[in-house]
N, C-alpha and C positions, 0 to 999 in steps of 0.2 A: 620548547621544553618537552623531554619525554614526560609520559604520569608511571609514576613507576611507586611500591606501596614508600619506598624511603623518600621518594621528595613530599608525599602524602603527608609524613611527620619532621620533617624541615619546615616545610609551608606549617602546621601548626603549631612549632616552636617560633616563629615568626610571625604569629597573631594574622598567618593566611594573608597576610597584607602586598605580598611577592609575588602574587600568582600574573603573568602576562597573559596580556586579552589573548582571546582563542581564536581568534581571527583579524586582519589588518580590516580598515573601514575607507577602501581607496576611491580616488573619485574616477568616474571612465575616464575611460582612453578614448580617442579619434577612432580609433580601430583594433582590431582583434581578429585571429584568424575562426576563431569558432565566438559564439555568443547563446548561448542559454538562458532560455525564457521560462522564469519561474524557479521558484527557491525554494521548494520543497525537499522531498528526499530523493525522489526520483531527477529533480534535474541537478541535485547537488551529486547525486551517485553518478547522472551522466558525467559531468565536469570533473570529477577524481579520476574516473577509469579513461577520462580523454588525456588527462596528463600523466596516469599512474602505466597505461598498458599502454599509451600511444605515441605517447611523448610530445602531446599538441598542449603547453602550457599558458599557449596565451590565449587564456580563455575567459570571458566575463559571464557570470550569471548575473542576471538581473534579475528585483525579485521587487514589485510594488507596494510591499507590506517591510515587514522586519521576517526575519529565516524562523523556519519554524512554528508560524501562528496560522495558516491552513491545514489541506486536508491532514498532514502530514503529524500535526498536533492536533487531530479532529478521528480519532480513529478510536476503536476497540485492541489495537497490539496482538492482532493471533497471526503468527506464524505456521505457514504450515507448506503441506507437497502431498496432496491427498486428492489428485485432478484423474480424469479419464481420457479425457481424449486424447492420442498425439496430436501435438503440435502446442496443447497447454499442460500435460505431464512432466515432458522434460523440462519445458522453461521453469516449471515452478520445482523442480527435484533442482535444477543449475543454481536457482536463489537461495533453494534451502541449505545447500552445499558452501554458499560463497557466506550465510548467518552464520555457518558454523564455526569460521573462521574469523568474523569481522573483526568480533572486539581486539585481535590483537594483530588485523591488519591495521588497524585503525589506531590504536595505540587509546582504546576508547572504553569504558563502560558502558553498551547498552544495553543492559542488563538482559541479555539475551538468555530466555530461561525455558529449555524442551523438556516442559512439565508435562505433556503426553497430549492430546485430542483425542475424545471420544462423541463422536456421532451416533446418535442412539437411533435404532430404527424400531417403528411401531407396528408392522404388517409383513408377514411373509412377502411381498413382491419387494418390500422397499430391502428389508434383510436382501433377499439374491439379490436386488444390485449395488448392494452395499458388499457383496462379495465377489460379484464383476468388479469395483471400483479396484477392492484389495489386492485381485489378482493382478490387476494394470497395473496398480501402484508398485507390487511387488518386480516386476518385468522391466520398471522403468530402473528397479534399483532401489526403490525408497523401502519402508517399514510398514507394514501393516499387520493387524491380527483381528478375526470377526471372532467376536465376542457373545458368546448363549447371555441367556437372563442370567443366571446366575453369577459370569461372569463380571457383567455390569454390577451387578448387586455389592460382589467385592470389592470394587473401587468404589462404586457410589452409592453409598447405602444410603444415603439423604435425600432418594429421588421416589416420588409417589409411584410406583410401581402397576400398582392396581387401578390405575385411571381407567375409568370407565370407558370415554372415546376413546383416549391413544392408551394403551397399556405398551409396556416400556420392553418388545420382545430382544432387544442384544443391541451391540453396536462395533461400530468398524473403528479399534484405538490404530491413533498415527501416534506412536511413542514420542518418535523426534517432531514433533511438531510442538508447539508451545504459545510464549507473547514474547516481546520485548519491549523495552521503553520507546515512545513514537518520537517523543522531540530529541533525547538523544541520538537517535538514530542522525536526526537532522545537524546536528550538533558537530558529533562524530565527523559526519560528512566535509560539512563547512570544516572543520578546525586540519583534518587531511587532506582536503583540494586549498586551501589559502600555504598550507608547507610547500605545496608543489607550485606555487605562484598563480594559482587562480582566482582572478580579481573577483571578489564577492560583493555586489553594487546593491543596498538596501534601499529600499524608498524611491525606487527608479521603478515607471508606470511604463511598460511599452504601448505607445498609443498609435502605430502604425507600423509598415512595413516599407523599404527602397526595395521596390523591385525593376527592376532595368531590361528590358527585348528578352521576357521571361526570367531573368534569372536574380534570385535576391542578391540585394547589396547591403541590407545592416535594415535598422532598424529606427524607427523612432520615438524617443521617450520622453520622457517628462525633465529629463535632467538632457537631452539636445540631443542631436544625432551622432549613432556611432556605427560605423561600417563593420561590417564580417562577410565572408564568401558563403559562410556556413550558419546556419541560423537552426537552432531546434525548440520547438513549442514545446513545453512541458507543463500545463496551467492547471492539469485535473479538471474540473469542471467549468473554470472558464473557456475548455478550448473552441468550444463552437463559438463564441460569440469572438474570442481570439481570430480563429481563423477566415470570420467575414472579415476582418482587418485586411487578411491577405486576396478574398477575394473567392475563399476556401467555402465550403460549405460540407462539412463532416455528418456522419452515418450514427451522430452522438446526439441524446437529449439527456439536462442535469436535471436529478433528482435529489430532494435531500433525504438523507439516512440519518437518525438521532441515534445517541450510544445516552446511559445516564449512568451512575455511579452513587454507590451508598456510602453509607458513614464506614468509619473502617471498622474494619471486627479481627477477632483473633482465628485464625487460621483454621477454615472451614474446607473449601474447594482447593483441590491439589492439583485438578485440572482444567483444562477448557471443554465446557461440555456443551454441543447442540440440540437443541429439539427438534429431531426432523417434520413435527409435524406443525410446529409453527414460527420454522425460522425465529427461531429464539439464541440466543448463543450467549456465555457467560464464562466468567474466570475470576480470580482474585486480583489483583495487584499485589505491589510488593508491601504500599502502604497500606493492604487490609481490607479497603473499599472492593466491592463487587462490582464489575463492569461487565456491561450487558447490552443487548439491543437484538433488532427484530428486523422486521420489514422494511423499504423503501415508504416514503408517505403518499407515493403513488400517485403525482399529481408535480409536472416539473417546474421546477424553483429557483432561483439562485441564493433563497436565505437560507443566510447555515445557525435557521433555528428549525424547528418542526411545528406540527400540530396535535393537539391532546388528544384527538382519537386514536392516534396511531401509538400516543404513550399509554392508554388506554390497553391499547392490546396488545403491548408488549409486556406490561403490569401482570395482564390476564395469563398468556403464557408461560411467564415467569410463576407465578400463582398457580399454575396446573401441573407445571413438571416437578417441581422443588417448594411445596406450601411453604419451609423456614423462612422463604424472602421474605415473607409477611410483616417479620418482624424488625425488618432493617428499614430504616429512614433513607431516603434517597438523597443525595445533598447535592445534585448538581445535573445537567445534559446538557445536553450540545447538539449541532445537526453538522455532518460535511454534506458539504454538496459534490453526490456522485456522477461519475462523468460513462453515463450509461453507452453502449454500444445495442446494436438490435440483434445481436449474436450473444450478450454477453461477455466477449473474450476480447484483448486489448487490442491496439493498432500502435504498431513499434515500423516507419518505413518513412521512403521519399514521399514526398507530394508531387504533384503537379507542377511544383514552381521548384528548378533545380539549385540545388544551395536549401531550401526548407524541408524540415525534415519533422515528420509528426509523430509525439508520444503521450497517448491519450486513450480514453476508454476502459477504464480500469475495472470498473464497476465495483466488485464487492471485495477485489483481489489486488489492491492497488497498495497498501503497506507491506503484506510478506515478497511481493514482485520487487522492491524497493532497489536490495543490490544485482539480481540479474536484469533488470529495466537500463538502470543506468549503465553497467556491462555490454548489453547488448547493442542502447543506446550509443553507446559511446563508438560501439565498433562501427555502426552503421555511417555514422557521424567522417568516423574518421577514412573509411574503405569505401564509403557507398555501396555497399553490399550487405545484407542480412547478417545477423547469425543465424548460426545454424538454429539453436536452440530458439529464434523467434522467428524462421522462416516461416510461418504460416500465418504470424501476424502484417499479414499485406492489407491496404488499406482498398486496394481494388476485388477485395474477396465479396464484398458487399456488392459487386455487378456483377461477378462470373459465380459466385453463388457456394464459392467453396466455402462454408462456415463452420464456426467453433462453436457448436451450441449448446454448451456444457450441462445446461439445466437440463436440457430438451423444452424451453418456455416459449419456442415460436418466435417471431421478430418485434415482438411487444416490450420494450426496451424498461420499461418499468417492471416486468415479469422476472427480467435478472436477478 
């Protein structure tokens, strides 16, 4: 079924009761020519663009939970293409290119909305290189404008200005940058790779690997073993402990990141605003509530809950850039668990083991990466060859030393 706005009011002349599931719920197969590990958005986006641009349809993701209840529904929703370095400028200008189009590649609402980003800077050094960043950005093709105080002042008049530490001197707007919905995103995916005949297998654990005189042969799971030539990790923050399965040992340690969310309110923030001086970042929703978060909890974990110091001082920073939060009740958080790199920037490549192929390390950039991850993913999958646009996400860059180090945070993996 297309969704189109006339079967929108069919379906509720018909008490919505016609609507067909959005995906088949098929049991595995013996085999499969590709097999994707993990059902998030990045491995549902690999397995679309493996049947959509490859034409390799017989493809199974496997996903140990139910689609959509990780990182993938564990996120803050900003989208953006606001990077410096080559080799993570273009990849993230190619995603934000491929958002712009999704919803109606996808035949999807995910409420894809480029309500603008503004990164506010608090010091002459941080403004110039917030005007190095905008010159990149602009080079690579994308949008940028550095913004005076007063600039800021005009779009955000609700930010305390006159702080004492951080006084609030401009900030670098990315127009086209915004949020989008996280589990539609997932949704979307799933409901476009199962039209193309991509077996979507829920509640399937991979609990090992067939690897044969080096080279993978399929996998094994909770629901029995199924063969593939081609195998891709996609776990987010399980990949290290994933990849001892294989025998792997990855350049990743998981940290948990909390986001929380207030009661809903009527229409306040119109954008995504950062605090550069305490990784602070926030935005509305469409339901009203304020979504927000801060720092890593700096200490690696695999629970995707957090700890109250670190809600503590994302309260705090919230409380220092924008005092009105004061007045909103908080009604909910959450932690995903990030799948840190010690560069900061992802790993999209082969492994060691030919047939395995690793996409992991997302750190803080792992939902706006979501359709060029899988694109890129998918082409690597299908060619054995990069793309271009993630050519520098090599997984051997961590021994010959060529790195992404976007923050400039040193190789402290929690510093990302």
């Amino acid at each position: 079924m297309r969704y189109s706005g006339l079967e929108v009011l069919r379906q509720g002349l018909l008490g919505n009761k016609a609507w067909p599931p959005m995906w088949r719920s098929p049991s595995p197969k013996p085999s499969y020519d590709a097999v994707i590990i993990g059902g998030g958005g990045h491995g549902l986006a690999t397995a679309y663009y493996l049947a959509r641009n490859h034409g390799i349809t017989n493809v199974a993701v496997l996903e140990k939970g139910v689609l959509g209840q990780g990182n993938i529904g564990r996120n803050t929703t900003i989208v953006r293409a606001n990077y410096l370095l080559p080799g993570n400028s273009e990849f993230y200008s190619h995603s934000l290119k491929l958002w712009e189009g999704l919803e109606a590649e996808l035949n999807y609402n995910v409420m894809h909305s480029q309500r603008g980003i503004i990164n506010l800077c608090h010091s002459d050094g941080q403004r110039d290189a917030f005007a190095r960043r905008g010159n990149a950005m602009i080079n690579q093709g994308d949008d940028a404008i550095l913004l005076d105080r007063k600039g800021v002042r005009d779009l955000l008049p609700y930010l305390d200005f006159e702080n004492t530490r951080f006084p609030i001197y401009g900030g670098l707007y990315h127009p086209r940058g915004g949020t989008a919905r996280h589990d539609a995103v997932a949704w979307g995916y799933a409901r476009a790779a199962d039209r193309l005949g991509v077996d979507l297998i829920q509640n399937c654990e991979v609990t090992g690997f067939l690897i044969e005189n080096g080279v993978v042969a399929g996998v094994e799971t909770s629901r029995g073993t199924i063969r593939a030539p081609k195998v891709g990790m996609v776990v987010a923050g399980r990949s290290g402990q994933l990849a001892e399965r294989a025998g792997l040992r990855l350049p990743i340690e998981s940290h948990v990141l909390q986001a929380f969310v207030t009661e809903g309110l009527k229409p306040v923030l119109d954008h995504v605003v950062t605090y550069g001086r305490g990784h602070f970042y926030i935005s509305q929703s469409d339901k009203g509530g304020l979504v927000f978060g801060g720092d890593l909890d700096f200490y690696a974990s695999y629970a995707q809950r957090g700890n109250l110091p670190m809600a503590e001082h994302v309260m705090e920073a919230a409380m220092t850039l924008m005092p009105m939060i004061g007045k909103a009740r908080v009604l909910r958080s959450w932690g995903g668990i990030m799948d840190m790199t010690a560069d900061g920037s992802p790993i999209i490549d082969r492994s060691p083991i030919n047939g395995l192929y690793v996409n992991a390390g997302w750190c803080y950039g792992g939902f706006k990466a979501v359709p060029a991850s899988g694109w890129c993913m998918a082409h690597l999958m299908a060619t054995d060859t990069p793309h271009e646009v993630a050519a520098r996400y090599r997984l051997d860059r961590f021994a010959t030393g060529h790195m992404l180090d976007e923050e400039a945070s040193g190789s402290q993996h929690n510093l990302h």
